[in-house]
C-alpha positions, -999 to 999 in steps of 0.1 A, spaced: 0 0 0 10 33 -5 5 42 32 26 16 44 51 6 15 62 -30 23 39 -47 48 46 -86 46 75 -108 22 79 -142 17 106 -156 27 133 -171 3 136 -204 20 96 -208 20 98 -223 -16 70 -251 -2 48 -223 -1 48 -216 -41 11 -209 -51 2 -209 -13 -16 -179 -20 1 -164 8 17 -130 11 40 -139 34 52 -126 70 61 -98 82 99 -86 79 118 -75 109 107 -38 104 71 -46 104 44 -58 130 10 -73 124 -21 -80 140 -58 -94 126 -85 -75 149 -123 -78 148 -146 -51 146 -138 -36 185 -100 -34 178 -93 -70 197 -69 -93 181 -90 -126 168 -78 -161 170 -55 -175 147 -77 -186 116 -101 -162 121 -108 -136 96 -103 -97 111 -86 -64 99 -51 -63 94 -32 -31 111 3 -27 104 28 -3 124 67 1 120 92 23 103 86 40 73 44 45 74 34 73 71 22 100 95 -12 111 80 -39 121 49 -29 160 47 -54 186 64 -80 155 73 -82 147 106 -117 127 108 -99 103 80 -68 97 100 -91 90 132 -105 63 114 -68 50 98 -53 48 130 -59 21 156 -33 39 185 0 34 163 -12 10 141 -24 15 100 -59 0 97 -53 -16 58 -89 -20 59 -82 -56 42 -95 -85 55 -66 -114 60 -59 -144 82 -32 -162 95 -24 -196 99 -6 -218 120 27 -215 108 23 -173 111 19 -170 72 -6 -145 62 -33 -142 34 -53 -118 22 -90 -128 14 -108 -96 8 -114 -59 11 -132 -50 44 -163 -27 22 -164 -59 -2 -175 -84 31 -211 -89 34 -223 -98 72 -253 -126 67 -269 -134 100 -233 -132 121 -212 -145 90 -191 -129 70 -186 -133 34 -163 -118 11 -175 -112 -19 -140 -110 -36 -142 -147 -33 -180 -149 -47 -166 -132 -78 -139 -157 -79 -162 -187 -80 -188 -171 -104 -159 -164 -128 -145 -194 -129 -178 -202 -151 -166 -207 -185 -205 -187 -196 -195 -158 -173 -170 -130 -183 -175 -111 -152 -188 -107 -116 -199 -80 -92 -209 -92 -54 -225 -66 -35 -243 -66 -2 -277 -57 0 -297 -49 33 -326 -78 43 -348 -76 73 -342 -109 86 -303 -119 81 -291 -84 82 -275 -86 50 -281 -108 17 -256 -116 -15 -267 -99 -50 -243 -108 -78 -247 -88 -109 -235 -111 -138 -222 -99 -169 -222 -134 -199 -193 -143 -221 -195 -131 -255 -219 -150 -269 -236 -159 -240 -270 -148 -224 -291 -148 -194 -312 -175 -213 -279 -196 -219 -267 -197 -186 -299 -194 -165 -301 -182 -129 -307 -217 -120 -275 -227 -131 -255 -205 -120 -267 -214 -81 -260 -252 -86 -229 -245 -102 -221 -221 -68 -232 -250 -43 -208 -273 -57 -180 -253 -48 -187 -231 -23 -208 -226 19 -246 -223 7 -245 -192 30 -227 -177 8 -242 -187 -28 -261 -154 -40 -297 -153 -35 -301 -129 -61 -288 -125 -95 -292 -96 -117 -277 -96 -155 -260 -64 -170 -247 -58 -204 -214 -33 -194 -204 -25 -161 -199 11 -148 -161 16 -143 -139 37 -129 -103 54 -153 -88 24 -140 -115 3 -157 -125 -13 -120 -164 -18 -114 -177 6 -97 -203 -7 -70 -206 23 -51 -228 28 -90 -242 -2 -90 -259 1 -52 -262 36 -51 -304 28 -53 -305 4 -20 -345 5 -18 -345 -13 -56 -315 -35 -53 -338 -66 -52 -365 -55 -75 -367 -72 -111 -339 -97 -104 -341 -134 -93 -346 -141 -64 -337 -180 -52 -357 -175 -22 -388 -167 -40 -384 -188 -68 
């Protein structure tokens, strides 16, 4: 991060860990923590924030004072990535902190959603977003753009949530699906959610719902 500069490496002699999907530990400069929502530091294999404090971070966003209350946890960066840690103190990143989706007390990242629905050889790309239900807090809505070629009618709704159970928790297979034509994007040609649930009181309307089938 541009905040921090380095925050974890792997080291040289890890070669078992080769497609690990790890980023590493932290180098002698450099101490972690993974803390939950209160600032406590959560068990290892948990999932929680990862702060970061050492030499070399810097000091704070110019002039904004309310943003650098909410960076700092005492002397420690809040990344505002969500990562765990395993047993042998190697750490991974699973998702960004906005892009994890609380569904009655668990939390799902949706980076990982996007992975899954992706990896559908009828699906070009994938937006997870959160969207607010009465009952479990929180639901999953993936929007669902179809290969070239491809069509809502070709790769059905239906499909696409069998295809999700087989591979990942049913908590966290969407419940609704929405399909777009283009995506709104940013310069840096990333999808802009913020866009796509800027309207929260019509995020489930005129989209399938699996619950209500």
């Amino acid at each position: 991060m541009t905040e921090i500069g380095v925050g974890a490496q792997a080291p040289l002699e890890d070669t078992h860990m080769v497609g690990s999907g790890s980023v590493g530990k932290p180098p002698d400069f450099r101490e972690l923590r993974i803390v939950d929502d209160n600032g406590k530091d959560v068990p290892r294999g948990d999932l929680g924030e990862l702060l970061v404090k050492g030499r070399g971070i810097f000091k704070g966003y110019y002039k904004k004072p309310e943003e650098n209350s909410r960076a700092f946890l005492g002397e420690y960066f809040r990344t505002g990535d969500i990562f765990r840690q395993d047993d042998a103190g190697n750490y991974y990143f699973v998702s960004r902190k906005k892009d994890m989706i609380r569904r009655m007390g668990d939390n799902i990242s949706a980076t990982e959603v996007e992975h899954v629905l992706m990896s559908h050889p009828k699906i070009s790309e994938a937006a997870v977003v959160p969207v607010p239900d009465k009952t479990r807090g929180e639901e999953v809505k993936a929007y669902i753009l179809p290969a070239p070629g491809e069509s809502p009618e070709s790769i059905p709704p239906q499909e696409i949530i069998t295809y999700c159970l087989e591979k990942i928790a049913k908590f966290k297979v969407p419940r609704y699906i929405e399909y777009v034509q283009e995506f709104p994007r940013s310069a840096s040609e990333k999808i802009q959610k913020n866009i796509l649930t800027s309207r929260k009181e019509e995020l489930t309307e005129g989209c399938y719902d699996r619950f209500g089938e």
